[in-house]
C-alpha positions as CSV (number, residue, x, y, z in Angstrom):
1,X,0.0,0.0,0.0
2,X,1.6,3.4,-1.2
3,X,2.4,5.9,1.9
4,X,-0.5,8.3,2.4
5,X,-0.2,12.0,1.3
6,X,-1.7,14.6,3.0
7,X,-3.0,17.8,1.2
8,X,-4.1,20.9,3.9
9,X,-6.5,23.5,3.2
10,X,-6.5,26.2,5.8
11,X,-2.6,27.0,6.7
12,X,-3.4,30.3,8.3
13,X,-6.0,29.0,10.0
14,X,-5.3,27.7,13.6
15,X,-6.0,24.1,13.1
16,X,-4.5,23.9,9.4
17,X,-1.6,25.0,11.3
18,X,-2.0,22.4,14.6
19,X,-2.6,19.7,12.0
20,X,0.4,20.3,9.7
21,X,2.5,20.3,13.0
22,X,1.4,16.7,13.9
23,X,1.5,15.5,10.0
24,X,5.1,16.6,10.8
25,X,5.6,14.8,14.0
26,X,4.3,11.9,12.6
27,X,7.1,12.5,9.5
28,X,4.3,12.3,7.2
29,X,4.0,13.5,3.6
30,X,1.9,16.8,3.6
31,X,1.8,19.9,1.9
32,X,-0.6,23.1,2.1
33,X,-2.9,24.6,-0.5
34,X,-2.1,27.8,-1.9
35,X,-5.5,27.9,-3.8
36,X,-8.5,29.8,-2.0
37,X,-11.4,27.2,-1.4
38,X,-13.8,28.8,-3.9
39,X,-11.4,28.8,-7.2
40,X,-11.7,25.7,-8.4
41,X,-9.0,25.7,-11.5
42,X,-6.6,27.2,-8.5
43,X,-8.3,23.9,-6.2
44,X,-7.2,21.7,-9.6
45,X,-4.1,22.4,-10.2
46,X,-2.7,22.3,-6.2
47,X,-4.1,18.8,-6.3
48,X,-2.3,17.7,-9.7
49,X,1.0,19.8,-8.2
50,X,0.7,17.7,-4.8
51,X,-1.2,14.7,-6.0
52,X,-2.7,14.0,-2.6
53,X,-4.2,10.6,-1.9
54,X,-6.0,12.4,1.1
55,X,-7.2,15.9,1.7
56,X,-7.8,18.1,5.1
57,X,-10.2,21.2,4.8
58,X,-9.5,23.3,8.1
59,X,-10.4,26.3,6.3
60,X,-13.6,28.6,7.2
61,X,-14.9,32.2,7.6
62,X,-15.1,32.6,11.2
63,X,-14.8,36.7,10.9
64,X,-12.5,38.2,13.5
65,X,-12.6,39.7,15.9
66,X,-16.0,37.4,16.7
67,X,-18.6,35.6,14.1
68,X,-20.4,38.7,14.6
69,X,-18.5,39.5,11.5
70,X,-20.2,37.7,9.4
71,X,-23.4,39.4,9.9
72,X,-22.6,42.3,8.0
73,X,-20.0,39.9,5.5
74,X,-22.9,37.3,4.4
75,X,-21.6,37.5,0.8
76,X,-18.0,36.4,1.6
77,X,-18.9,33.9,4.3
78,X,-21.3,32.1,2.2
79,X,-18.3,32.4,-0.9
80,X,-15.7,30.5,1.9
81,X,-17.8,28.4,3.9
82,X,-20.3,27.1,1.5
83,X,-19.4,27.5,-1.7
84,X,-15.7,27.0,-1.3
85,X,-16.4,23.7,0.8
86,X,-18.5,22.4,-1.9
87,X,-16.5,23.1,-4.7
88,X,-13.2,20.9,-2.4
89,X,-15.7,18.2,-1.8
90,X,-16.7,18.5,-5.5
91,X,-13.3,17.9,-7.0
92,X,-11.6,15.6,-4.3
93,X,-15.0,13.4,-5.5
94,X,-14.0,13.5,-8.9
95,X,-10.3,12.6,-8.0
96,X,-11.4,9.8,-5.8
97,X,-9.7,11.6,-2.7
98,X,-11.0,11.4,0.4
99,X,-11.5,14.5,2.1
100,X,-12.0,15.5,5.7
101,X,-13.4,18.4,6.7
102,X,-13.1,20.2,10.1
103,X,-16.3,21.5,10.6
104,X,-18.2,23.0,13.9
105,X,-20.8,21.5,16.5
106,X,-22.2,25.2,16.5
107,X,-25.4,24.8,14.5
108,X,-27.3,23.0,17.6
109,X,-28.7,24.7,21.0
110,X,-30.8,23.5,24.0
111,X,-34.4,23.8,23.7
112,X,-37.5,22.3,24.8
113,X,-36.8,18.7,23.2
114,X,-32.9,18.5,24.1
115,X,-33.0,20.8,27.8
116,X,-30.1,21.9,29.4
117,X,-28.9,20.0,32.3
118,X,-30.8,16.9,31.3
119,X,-27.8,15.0,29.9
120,X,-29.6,14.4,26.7
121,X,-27.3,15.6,24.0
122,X,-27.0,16.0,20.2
123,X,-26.5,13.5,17.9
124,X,-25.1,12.6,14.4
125,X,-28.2,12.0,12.8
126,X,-30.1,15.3,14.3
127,X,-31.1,18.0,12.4
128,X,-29.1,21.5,12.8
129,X,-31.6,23.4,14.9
130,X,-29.5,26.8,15.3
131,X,-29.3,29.4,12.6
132,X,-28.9,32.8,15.3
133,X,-25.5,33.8,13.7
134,X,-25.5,33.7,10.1
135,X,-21.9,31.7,10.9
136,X,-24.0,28.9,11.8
137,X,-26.5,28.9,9.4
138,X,-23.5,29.1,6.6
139,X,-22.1,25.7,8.5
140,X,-25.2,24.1,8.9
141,X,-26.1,24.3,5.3
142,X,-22.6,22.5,4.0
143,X,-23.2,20.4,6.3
144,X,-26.3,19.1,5.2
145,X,-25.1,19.3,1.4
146,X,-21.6,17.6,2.8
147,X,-23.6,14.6,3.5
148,X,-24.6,13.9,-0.1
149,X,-20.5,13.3,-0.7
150,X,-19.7,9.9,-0.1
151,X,-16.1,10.8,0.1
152,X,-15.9,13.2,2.6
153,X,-16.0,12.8,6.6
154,X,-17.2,16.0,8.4
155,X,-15.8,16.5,12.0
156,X,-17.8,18.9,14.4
157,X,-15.7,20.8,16.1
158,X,-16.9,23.2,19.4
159,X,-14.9,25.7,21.3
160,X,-11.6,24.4,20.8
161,X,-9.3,23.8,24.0
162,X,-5.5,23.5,24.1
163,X,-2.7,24.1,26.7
164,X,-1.1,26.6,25.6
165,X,-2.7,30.1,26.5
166,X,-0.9,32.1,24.0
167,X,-3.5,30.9,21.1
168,X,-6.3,33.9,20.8
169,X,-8.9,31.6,19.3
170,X,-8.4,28.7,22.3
171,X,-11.1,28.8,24.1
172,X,-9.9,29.5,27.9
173,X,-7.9,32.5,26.2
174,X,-10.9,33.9,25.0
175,X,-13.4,34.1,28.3
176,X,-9.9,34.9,30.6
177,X,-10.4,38.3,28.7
178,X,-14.5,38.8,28.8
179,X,-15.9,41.3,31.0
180,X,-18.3,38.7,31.8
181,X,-19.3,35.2,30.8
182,X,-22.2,33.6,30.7
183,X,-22.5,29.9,32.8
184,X,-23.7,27.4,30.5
185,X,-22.5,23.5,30.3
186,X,-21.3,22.6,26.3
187,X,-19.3,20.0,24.7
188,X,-15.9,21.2,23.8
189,X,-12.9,19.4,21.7
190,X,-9.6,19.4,23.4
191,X,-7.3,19.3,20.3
192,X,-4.1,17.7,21.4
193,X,-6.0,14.9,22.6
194,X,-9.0,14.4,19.1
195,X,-6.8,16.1,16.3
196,X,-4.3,12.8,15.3
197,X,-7.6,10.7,15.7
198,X,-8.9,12.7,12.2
199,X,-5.6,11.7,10.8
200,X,-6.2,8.4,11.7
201,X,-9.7,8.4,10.7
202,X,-8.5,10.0,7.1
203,X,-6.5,7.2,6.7
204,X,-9.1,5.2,7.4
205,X,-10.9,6.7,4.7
206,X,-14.1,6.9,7.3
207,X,-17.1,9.4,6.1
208,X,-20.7,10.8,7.4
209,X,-20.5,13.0,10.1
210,X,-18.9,12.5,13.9
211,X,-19.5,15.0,16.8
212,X,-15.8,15.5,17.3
213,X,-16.0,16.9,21.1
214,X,-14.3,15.1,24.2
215,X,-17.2,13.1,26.1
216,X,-20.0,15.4,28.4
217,X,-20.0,18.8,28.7
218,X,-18.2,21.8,31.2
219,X,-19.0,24.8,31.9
220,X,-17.6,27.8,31.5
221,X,-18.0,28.7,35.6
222,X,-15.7,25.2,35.7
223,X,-13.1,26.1,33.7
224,X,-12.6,29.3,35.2
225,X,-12.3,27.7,38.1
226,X,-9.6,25.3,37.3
227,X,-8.4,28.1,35.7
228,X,-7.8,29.8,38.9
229,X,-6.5,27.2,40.9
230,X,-4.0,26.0,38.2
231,X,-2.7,29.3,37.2
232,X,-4.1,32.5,38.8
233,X,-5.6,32.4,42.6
234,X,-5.8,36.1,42.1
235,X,-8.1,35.6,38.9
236,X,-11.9,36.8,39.2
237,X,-14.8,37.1,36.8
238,X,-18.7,37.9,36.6
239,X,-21.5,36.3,35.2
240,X,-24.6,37.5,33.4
241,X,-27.6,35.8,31.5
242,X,-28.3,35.1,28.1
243,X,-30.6,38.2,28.1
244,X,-28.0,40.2,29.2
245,X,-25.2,38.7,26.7
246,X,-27.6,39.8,23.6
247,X,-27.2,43.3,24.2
248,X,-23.4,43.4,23.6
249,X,-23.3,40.8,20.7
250,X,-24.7,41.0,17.2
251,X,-25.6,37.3,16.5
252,X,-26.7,35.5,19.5
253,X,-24.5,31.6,20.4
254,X,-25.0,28.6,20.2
255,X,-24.7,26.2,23.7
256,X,-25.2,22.5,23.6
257,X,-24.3,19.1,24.2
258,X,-23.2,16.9,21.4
């Protein structure tokens, strides 16, 4: 069996880059994209350069500083994360390469039929029931077009967690720095400890659609907590309600357990 080679969409991106380092650990044969996601002759010719027997899409339009970006950038979201996606999944299909795709868990949120607190979570097979940030509603359409591919294996991926708190977009970086927080449980992916098992899975050539989050859910209450008595006994935060987080964000979030 010929040795696997790895093709990376995304290398600015946080997890393009995280994944490239392990495909590098791992000595494995890699490269990353230079086309953007939507050009498909660009798409072409990176994988007759490379000639890839499996590709990773970590790219996305999250919007910076927040998602709330995307609210007023629906053109250019929809051009990255739909489009773009599509168009990978379209020509890796007619390569017959495998494609994973690093997707998100954000397109789900507690309501009457999955309450929070009642340890009932989420599911594979479940319908996307969030659309509050047009981020969401972008993801949750690939996804359900994604599923139509029988080459591609879509990984949903929710408020990514790694050690090292120099990394803007990990999640304990981000509500370190919030005024306040809400205090809602949710299913989060550790990275170091799920990322080599996509490699594996790509090798594996598995497909459909995995909630790619570490088992149960924290809160965020929790992890400031072990925040403060691992690193800062000084450390202090507030809390306030959903109600109260909608006035100072655009789009509201989503919270859930997959």
């Amino acid at each position: 069996m010929s040795e696997p080679v790895f093709l990376i969409f995304g290398k600015t991106g946080w997890i393009g880059q995280l994944v490239g380092g392990l495909l590098q650990e791992m000595g494995a044969k890699f490269e990353y994209a230079t086309a953007r996601l939507e050009d498909r002759s660009a798409v072409l010719a990176d994988i007759e350069r490379v000639k890839p027997t499996h590709v990773l899409n970590a790219a996305g339009l999250t919007g910076r500083p927040n998602v709330d970006w995307c609210e007023s950038h629906k053109v250019e979201t929809i051009r990255v994360n739909v489009v773009g996606c599509l168009t990978l999944a379209d020509v890796c299909l007619t390569k017959n390469i495998h494609m994973t795709y690093y997707g998100t868990g954000c397109i789900f949120h507690y309501d009457d039929n999955f309450p929070m607190n009642s340890g009932k979570g989420f599911k594979e097979n479940d319908q996307p029931n969030f659309t509050g940030s047009y981020y969401s509603y972008s993801k949750a359409i690939v996804e359900s077009l994604l599923k139509e591919y029988p080459n591609v294996l879509t990984l949903r991926v929710r408020m990514p967690i790694v050690p090292d708190l120099v990394y803007p977009r990990n999640f304990i970086t981000k509500i370190i720095k919030y005024d306040k927080v809400v205090n809602i449980p949710n299913s989060m992916t550790v990275l170091p400890e799920l990322l080599p098992y996509s490699i594996e899975m790509a090798k594996r050539k598995l497909t459909g659609i995995m909630n790619y989050t570490n088992p149960g859910c924290i809160s965020h209450n929790e992890i400031l907590e072990l925040y403060k008595q691992y690193i800062d006994p000084e450390f202090t935060w507030q809390n306030f309600t959903l109600e109260e987080q909608a006035k100072v964000i655009v789009a509201p979030r989503s919270n859930n357990l997959l």
